[in-house]
N, C-alpha and C positions, 0 to 999 in steps of 0.2 A: 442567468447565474453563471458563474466563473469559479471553477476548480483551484483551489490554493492548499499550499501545503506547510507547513513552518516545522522548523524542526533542530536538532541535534542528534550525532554520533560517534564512536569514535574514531571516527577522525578529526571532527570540528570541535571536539569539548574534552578534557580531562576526564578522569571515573568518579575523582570527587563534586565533579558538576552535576554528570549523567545521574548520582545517583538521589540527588535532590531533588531532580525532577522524574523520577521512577515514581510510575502507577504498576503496582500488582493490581494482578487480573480482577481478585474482589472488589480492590477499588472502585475501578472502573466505574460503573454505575451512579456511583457517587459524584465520581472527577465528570462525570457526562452531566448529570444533574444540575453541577454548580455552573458548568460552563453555559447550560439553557438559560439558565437562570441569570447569567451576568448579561444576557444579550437578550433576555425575554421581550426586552421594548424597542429591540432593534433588529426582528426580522431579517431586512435585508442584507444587513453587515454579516450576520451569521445565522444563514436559513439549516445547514445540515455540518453535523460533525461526529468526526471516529477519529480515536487516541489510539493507538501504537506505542506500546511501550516495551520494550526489552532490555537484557543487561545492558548491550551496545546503543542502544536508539530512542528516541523519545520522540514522535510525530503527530502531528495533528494535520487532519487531509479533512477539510472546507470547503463547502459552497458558499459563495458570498455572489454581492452585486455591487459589492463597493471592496474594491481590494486595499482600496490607499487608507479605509479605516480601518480594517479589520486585524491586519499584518502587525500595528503598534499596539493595538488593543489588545492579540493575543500574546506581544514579547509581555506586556508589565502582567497579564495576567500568569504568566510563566514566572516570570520574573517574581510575582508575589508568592507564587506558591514555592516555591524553590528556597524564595527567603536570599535574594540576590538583587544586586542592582540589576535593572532594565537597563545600562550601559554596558554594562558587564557583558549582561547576556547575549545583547548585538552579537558582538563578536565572534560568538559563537555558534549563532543560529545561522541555518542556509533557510530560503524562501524560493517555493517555484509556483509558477502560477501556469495555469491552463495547458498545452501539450507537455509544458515541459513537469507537471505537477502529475500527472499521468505517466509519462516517461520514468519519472522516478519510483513511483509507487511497483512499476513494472520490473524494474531493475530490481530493487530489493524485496519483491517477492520471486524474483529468479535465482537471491544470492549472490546478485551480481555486487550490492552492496555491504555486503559481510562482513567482519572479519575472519571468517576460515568462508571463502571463496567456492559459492555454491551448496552452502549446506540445507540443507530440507527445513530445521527446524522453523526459519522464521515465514513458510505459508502458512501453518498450523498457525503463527500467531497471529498474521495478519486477519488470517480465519476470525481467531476468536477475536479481535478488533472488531470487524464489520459484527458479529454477531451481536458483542456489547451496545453495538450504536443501533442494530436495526432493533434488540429489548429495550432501550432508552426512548426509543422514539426519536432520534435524532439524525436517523439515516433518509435520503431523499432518495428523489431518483437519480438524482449525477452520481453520490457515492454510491448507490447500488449498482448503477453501473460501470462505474468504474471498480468495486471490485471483481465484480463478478469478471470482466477483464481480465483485470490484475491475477487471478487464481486460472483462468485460462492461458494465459501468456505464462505462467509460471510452469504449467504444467506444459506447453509444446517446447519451450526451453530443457525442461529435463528429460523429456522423450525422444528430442530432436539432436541434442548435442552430448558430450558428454562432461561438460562443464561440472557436476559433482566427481567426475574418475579424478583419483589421485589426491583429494580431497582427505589435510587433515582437520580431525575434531578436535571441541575443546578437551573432549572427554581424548582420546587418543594424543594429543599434547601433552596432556596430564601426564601421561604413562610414560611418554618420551624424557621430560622434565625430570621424572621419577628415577625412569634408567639412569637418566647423567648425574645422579646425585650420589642414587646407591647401588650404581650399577643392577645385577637380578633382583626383580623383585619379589621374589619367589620366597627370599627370605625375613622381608619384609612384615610388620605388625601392619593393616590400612583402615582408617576407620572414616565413613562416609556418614558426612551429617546433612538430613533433608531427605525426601524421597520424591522427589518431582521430577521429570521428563531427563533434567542433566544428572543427577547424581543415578537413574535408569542407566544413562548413557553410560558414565562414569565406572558405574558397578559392571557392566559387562567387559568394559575394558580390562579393568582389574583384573577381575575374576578370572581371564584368560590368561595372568602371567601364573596364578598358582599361588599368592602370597599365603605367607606361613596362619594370617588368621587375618578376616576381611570380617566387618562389622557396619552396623547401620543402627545409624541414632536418628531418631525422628522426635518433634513432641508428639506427634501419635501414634502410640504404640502398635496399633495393627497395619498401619502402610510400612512399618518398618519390620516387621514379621514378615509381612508379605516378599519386599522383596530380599529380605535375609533367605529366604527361602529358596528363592528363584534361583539364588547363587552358591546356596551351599552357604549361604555367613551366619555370622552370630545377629543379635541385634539386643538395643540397650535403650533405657529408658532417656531422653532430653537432658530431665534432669541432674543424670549421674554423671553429666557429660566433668565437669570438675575433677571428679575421684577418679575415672576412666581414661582421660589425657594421657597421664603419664605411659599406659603403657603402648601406645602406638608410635611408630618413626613417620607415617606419612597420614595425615588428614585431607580431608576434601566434602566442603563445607558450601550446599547450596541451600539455601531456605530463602522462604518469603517476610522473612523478618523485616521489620521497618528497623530495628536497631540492631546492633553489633550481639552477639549471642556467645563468642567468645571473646576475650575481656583481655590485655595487657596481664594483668593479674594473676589470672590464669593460665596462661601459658607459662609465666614466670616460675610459678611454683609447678608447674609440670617439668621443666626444664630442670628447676633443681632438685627434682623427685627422679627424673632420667640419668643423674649425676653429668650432667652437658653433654649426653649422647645428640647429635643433631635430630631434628624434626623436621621434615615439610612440610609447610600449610598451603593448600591453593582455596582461592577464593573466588568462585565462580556467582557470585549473589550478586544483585546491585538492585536494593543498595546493599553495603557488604556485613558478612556475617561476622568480620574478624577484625577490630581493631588495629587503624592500621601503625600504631605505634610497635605493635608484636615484630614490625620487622626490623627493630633499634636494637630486640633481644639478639647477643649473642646463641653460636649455635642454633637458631630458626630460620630457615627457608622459605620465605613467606611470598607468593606468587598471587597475582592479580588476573581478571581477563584478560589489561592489558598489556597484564607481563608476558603472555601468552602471545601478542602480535606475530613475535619473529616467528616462532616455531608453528603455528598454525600459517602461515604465508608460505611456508615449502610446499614445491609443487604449482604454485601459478602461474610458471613459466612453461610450462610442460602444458598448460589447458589454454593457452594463450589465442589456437584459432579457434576452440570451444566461446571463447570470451567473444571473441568479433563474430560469428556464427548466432551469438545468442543478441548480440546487437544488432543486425541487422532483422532480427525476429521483433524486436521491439520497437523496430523503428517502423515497421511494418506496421505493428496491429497502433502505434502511436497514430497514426496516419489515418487507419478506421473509428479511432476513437474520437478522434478530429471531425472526422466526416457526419460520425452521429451528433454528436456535439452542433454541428453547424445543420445539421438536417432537424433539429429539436427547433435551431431558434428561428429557422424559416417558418415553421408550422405554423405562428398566427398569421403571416404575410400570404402563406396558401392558404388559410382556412378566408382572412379576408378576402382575397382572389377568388378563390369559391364563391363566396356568399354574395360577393359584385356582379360575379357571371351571372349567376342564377337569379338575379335582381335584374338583370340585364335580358336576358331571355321571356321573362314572366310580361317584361315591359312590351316587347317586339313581338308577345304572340298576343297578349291582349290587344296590341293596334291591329293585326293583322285578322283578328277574327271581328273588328269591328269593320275593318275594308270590306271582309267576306260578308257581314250583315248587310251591309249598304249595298251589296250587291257587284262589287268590285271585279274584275277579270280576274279567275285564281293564278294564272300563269304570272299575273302584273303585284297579284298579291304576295307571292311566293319569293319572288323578284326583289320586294322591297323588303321581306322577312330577312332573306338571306343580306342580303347588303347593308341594311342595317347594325346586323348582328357583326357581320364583319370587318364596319365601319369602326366600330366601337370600339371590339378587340382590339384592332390596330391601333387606333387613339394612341395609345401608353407609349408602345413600343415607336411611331411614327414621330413623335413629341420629342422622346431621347434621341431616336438617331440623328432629326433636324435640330435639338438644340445644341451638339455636339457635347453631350457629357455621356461617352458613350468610349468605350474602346474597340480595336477591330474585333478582337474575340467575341465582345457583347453585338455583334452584327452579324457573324458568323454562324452565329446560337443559335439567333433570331430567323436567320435563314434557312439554317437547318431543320428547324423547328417547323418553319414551312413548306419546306420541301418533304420533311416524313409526314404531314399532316395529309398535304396533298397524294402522296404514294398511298397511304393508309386509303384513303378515300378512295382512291379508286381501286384497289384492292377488294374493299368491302362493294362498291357497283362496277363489275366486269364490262357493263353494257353503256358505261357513261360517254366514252371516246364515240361510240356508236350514235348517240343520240345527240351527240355535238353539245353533249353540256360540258365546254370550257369557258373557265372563268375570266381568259382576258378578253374572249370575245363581248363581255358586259365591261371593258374599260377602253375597248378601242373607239 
């Protein structure tokens, strides 16, 4: 089996791409489901999978045994769920296969693939990826071990360097974005829709400039008590969200909504309810909670994740030997992951080798205890046991080096191999040099 990975982020796709192929986390199970089920009679093409989805990324990390089917097979199935041409989407997809498919998985649970450089949040998501695939049944042993990887190498990366210092956030952009619009925000109305891990983020940020009244809209009403709480805010029911617009200057809107939840509409009549005082909107969701025609309205300040690029990129210049510090860590445990990988697929060729030897043995001591019946010399018997047995072993090796499909390394190996066999040996009998049992004196 061979590690593959297919994907988009942004870098390689717009947000109104990214956000067609966004699975929220409930999803999941469902999206894992249909993709079993699309490959149910093909096994080999697609033995194990785990989806990866966030605002910026959409991944899918694969066992396969046929790469050249699997990689087209999963664009059109992207392609269909997304509701986009399979042409299209080439173009935006990247595909890595085996070290380098691991290399990347390492990278972006380091942050090394982010758009704010280094940030924490997406282990916790990779996390819940591997956990959705290993509830689905859909996790093997290559992805289980390559996350488990992936969450160690993330973790010597953040203990080892300092690749998160100077690190800003989405939620801390927010606030800077904020500043330049309306300068303190202390005087500021802010009202925060969502209550999930970013608008957490978001609300402490806030909260720490002191604004004149901070608020939290949820559709459920006690996640948003909860953390109205936490901050000292108000908090308001989903649905009031219409009637309560007007009175805020900055909004910050994360939900797991599949559709838009503030409306063209609505901000319009908020705006002429404000008498065209300006608004900011940021929209951290994907796919997005706020119509993106809201940003044609005069007087709206309507901001995207990836309006957000420039000003979360300050600071990557200042972490820059953090960056090659954390790459040379990756390229590191790339190289063990390599090794396991390659020490997996030798395992039938030793378990064969094994079960030859000891097929080989059972042979050489049943001749040898039929010599000893017939009343054989044991010293003559012992003689032909050993020389047998070592006649054999050699066979393999003696076959390669005489037919020359052999490199010098592979003779070197070979010889080493028999020179620590030989050191062993006499190691384990101190007294063999004593008794003259050397082995070229039986070939001279």
């Amino acid at each position: 089996m061979e590690l593959v990975s297919v994907g988009l982020n942004h870098r390689t796709a717009p947000l109104a791409l990214r956000e067609r192929l966004a699975f929220p986390e409930p999803t999941l199970p469902d999206t894992l489901a249909h993709l079993k089920n699309q490959f149910a009679d093909k096994p080999q093409v697609l033995s194990e999978v785990a989806v990866l989805s966030t605002c910026n990324r959409t991944e899918l990390y694969c066992a396969t045994a046929s790469h050249g089917l699997l990689v087209p097979q999963l664009t059109d199935w992207l392609a269909k769920v997304g509701g986009v041409g399979a042409g299209d989407l080439t173009t935006h997809l990247y595909r890595h296969r085996a070290d380098e498919s691991a290399r990347h998985a390492f990278r972006v649970a380091s942050g090394l693939d982010s758009m704010v450089l280094g940030e924490p949040q997406i282990l916790g998501q990779m996390k819940d990826a591997a956990r959705a695939a290993q509830d689905a049944g859909s996790m093997g042993l290559l992805l289980h071990q390559l996350f488990q990887r992936t969450f160690k190498v993330a973790k010597e990366v953040r203990s080892s360097t300092e690749i998160g210092a100077h690190s800003v956030s989405m939620a801390a952009a927010t606030v800077r974005l904020a500043q330049r619009i309306f300068g303190e925000i202390s005087g500021s109305r802010v009202l925060l829709v969502g209550a999930g891990e970013m608008i957490e983020l978001v609300a402490a940020h806030i909260a720490a400039q002191r604004p004149r009244l901070l608020t939290v809209a949820n559709r459920t009403a006690d996640r948003a008590q909860k953390l109205a709480e936490r901050h000292a805010a108000d908090s308001i029911a989903l649905r009031d969200l219409p009637d309560q617009l007007p009175n805020y200057d900055i909004v910050v809107s994360c939900t797991a909504a599949s559709l838009p939840i503030i409306g063209l509409g609505m901000v319009a009549r908020a705006i002429k309810a404000r008498k065209r005082r300006p608004i900011m909107m940021v929209d951290l969701a994907v796919p997005r909670d706020i119509e993106p025609e809201v940003a044609e309205l005069s007087d709206v300040y309507l901001y995207t994740v990836d309006d957000l690029a420039a000003v979360v990129a300050e600071g990557r210049d200042a972490r820059a030997a953090s960056v090659q510090q954390a790459e040379t860590i990756i390229d590191t445990r790339v190289r063990e992951f390599n090794d396991w990988i390659a020490a997996r697929r030798a395992l039938p060729h030793l378990h064969a080798l094994k079960n030859d030897t000891e097929a080989l043995r059972r042979d050489e001591l049943a001749r040898a205890r039929k010599a000893l019946a017939r009343g054989e010399d044991i010293d003559a018997v012992l003689e032909q046991l050993s020389r047998g047995i070592s006649n054999k072993l050699l066979h393999g090796p003696m076959h390669l080096i005489s037919s020359g499909k052999h490199d010098e390394a592979t003779v070197r190996m070979l010889a080493n191999l028999h020179q620590r066999s030989a050191t062993e040996s006499s190691a384990a009998d101190p007294h063999a040099h004593q008794r003259g049992d050397h082995s070229d004196s039986h070939h001279s």
